[in-house]
N, CA, C and O of each residue as an XYZ file, in Angstrom:
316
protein
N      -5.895     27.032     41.483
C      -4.892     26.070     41.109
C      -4.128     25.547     42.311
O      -3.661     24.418     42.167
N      -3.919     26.143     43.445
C      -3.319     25.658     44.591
C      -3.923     24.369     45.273
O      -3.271     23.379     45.604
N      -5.273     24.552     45.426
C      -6.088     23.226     45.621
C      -5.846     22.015     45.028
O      -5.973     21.001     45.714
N      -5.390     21.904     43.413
C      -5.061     20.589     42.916
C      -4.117     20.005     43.510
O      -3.301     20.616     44.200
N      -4.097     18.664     43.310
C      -3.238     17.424     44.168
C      -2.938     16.466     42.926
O      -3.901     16.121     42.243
N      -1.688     16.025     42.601
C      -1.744     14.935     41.727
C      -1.865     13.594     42.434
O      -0.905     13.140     43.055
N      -2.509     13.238     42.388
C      -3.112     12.128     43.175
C      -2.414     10.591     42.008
O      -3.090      9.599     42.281
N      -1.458     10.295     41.035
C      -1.194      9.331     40.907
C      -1.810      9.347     39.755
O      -2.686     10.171     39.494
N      -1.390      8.385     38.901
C      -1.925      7.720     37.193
C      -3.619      7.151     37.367
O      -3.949      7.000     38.544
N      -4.145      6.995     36.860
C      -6.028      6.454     36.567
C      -5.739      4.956     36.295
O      -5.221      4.605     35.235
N      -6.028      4.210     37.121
C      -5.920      2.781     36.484
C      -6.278      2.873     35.417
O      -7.036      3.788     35.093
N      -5.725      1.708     34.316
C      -6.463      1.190     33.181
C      -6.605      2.679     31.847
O      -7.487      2.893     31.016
N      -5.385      3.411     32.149
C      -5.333      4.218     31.433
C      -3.745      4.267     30.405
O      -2.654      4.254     30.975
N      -3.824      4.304     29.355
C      -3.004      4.036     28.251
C      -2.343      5.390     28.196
O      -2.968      6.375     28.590
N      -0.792      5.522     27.606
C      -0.401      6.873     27.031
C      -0.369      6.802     25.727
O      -0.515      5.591     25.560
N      -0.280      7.255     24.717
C      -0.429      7.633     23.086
C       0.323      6.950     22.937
O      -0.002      6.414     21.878
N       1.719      6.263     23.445
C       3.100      5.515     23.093
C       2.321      3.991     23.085
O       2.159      3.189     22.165
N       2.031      3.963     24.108
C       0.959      2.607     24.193
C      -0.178      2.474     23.509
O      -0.390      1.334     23.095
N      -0.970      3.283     23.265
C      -2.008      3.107     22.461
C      -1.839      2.947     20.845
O      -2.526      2.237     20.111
N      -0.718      3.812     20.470
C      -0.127      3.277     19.270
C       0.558      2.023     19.323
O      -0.420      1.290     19.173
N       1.449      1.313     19.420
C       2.199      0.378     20.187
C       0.909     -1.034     20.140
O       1.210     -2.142     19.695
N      -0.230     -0.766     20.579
C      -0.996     -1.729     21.297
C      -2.215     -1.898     19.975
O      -3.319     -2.431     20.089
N      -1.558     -1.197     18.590
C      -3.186     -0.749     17.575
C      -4.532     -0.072     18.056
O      -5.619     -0.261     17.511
N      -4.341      0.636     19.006
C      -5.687      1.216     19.335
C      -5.828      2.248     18.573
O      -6.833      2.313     17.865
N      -4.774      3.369     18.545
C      -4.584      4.393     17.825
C      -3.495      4.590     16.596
O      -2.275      4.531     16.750
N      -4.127      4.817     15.435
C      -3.148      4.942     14.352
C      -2.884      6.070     13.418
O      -3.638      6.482     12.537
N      -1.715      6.506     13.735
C      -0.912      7.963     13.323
C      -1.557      8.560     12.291
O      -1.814      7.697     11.452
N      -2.065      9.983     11.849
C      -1.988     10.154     10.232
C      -1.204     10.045      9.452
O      -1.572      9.947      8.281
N      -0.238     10.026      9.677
C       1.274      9.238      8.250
C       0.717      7.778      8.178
O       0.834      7.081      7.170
N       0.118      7.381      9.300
C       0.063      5.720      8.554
C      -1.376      5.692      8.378
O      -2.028      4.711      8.736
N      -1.845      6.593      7.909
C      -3.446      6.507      7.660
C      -3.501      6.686      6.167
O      -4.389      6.193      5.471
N      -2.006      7.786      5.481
C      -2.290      8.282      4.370
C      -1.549      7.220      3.832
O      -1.935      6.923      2.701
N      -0.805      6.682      4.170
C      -0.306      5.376      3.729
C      -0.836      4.391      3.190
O      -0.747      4.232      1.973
N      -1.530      3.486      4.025
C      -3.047      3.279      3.756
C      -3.749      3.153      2.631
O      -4.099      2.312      1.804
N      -3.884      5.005      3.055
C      -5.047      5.558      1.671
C      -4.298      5.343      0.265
O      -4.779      5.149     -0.852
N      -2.742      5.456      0.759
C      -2.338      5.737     -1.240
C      -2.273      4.207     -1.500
O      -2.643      3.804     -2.603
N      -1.876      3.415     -0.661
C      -1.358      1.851     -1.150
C      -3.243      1.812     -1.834
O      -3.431      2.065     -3.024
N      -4.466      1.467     -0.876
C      -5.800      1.284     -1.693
C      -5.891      1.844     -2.866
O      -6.271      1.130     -3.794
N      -5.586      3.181     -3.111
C      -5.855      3.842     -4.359
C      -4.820      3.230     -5.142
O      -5.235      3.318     -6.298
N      -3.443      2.526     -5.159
C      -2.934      1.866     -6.584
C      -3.106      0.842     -6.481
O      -2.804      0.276     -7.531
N      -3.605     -0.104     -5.436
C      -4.250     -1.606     -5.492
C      -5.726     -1.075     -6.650
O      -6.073     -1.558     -7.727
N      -6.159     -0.213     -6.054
C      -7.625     -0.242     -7.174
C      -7.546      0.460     -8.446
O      -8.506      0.561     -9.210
N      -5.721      1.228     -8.789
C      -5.692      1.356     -9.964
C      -5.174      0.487    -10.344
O      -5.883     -0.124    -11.143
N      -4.616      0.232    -10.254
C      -4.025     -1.550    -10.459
C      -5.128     -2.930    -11.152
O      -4.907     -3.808    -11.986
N      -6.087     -2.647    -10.502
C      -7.075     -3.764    -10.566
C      -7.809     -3.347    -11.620
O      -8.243     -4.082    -12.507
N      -7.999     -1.824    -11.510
C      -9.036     -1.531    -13.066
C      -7.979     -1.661    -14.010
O      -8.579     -2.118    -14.983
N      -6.963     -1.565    -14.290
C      -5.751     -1.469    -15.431
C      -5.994     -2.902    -15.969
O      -6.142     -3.212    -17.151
N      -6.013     -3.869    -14.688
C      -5.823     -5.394    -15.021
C      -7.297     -5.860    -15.829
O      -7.365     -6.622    -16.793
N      -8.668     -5.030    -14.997
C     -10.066     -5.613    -15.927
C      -9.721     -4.920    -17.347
O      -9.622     -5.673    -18.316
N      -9.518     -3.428    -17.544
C      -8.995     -3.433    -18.679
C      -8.423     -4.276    -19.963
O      -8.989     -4.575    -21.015
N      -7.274     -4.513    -19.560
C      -6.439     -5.795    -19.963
C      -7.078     -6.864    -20.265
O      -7.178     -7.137    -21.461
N      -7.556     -7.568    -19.472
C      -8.737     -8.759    -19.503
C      -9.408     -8.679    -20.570
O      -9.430     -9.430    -21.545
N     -10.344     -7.080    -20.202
C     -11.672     -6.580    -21.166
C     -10.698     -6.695    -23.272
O     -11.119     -6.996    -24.388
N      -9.786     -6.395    -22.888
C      -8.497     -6.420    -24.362
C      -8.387     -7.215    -24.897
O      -8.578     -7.351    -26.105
N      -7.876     -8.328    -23.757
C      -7.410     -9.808    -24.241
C      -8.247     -9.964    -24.588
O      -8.121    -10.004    -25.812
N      -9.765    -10.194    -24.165
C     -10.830    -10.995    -24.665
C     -11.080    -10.966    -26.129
O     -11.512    -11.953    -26.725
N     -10.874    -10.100    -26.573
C     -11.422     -9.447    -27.811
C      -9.876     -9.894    -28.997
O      -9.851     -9.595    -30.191
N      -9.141    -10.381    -28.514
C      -7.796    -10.800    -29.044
C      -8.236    -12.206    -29.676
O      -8.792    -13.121    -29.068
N      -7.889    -12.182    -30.958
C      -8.068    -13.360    -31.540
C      -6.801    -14.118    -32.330
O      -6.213    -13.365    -33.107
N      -6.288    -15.476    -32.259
C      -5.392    -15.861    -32.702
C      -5.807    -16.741    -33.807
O      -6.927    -17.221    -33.630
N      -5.266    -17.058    -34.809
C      -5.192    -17.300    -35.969
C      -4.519    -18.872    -35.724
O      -3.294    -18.857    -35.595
N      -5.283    -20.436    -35.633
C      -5.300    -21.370    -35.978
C      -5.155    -22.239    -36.809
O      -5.263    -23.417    -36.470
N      -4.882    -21.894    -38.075
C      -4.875    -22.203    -39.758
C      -5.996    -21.661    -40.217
O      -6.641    -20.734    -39.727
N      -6.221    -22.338    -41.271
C      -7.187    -22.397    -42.797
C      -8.175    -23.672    -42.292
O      -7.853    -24.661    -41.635
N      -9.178    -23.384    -42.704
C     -10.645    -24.369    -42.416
C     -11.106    -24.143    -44.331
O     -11.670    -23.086    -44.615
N     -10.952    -24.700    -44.962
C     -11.908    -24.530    -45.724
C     -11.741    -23.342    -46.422
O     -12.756    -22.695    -46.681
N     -10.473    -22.861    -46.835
C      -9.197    -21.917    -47.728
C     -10.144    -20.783    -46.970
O     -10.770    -20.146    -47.818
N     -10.407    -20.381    -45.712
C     -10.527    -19.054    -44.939
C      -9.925    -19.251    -43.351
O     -10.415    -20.162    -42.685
N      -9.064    -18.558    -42.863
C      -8.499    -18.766    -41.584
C      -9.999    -19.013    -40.562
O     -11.022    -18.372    -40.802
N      -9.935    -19.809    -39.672
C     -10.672    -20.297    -38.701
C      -9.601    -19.351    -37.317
O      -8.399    -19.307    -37.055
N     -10.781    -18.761    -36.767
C     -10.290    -18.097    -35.355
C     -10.520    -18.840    -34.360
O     -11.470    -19.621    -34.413
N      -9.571    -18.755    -33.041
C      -9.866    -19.173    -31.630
C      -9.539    -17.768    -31.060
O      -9.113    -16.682    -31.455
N     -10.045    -18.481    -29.704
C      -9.169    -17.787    -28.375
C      -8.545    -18.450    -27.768
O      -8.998    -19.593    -27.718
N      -7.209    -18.220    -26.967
C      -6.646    -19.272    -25.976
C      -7.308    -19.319    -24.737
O      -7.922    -18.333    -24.330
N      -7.256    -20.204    -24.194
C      -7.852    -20.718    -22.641
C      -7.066    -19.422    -21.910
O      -6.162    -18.953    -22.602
N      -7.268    -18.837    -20.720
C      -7.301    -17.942    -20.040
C      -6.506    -18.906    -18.918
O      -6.757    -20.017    -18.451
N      -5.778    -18.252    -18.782
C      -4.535    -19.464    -16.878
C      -4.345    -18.470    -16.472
O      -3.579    -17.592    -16.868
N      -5.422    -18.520    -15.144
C      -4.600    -17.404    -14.037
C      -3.893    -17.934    -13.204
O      -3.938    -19.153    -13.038
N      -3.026    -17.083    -12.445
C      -2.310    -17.657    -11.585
C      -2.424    -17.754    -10.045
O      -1.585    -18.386     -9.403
């Protein structure tokens, strides 16, 4: 160990403050972050095909055709 010399920083070399800082490297707190926001965007999204899969099958009542109610569906408006 007496032999070593600190000879100065490595060009072109980053510290963890910088490499986070710069997006090269990203923390595990903001990894699991991340992970939970995807997992309720994609529970979220199956809840909503759900819903969809529901509505579809929803029928509204238009009057009488011919003394028996005549069914529709409404037009679908997304936003």
């Amino acid at each position: 160990m007496n032999e070593l010399e600190y000879a100065g920083k490595i060009k072109g070399m980053k510290t963890l403050k910088q490499m986070i800082e710069s997006k090269d490297v990203v923390p595990a707190s903001q990894l699991a972050k991340n992970k939970a926001a995807a997992e309720a965007q994609e529970k979220a999204f199956e809840e909503a095909a759900r819903s969809e899969e529901s509505h579809r099958k929803t029928k509204i009542s238009t009057g009488k055709v011919e003394g028996r109610d005549h069914w529709t569906r409404e037009p679908y408006i997304g936003d």
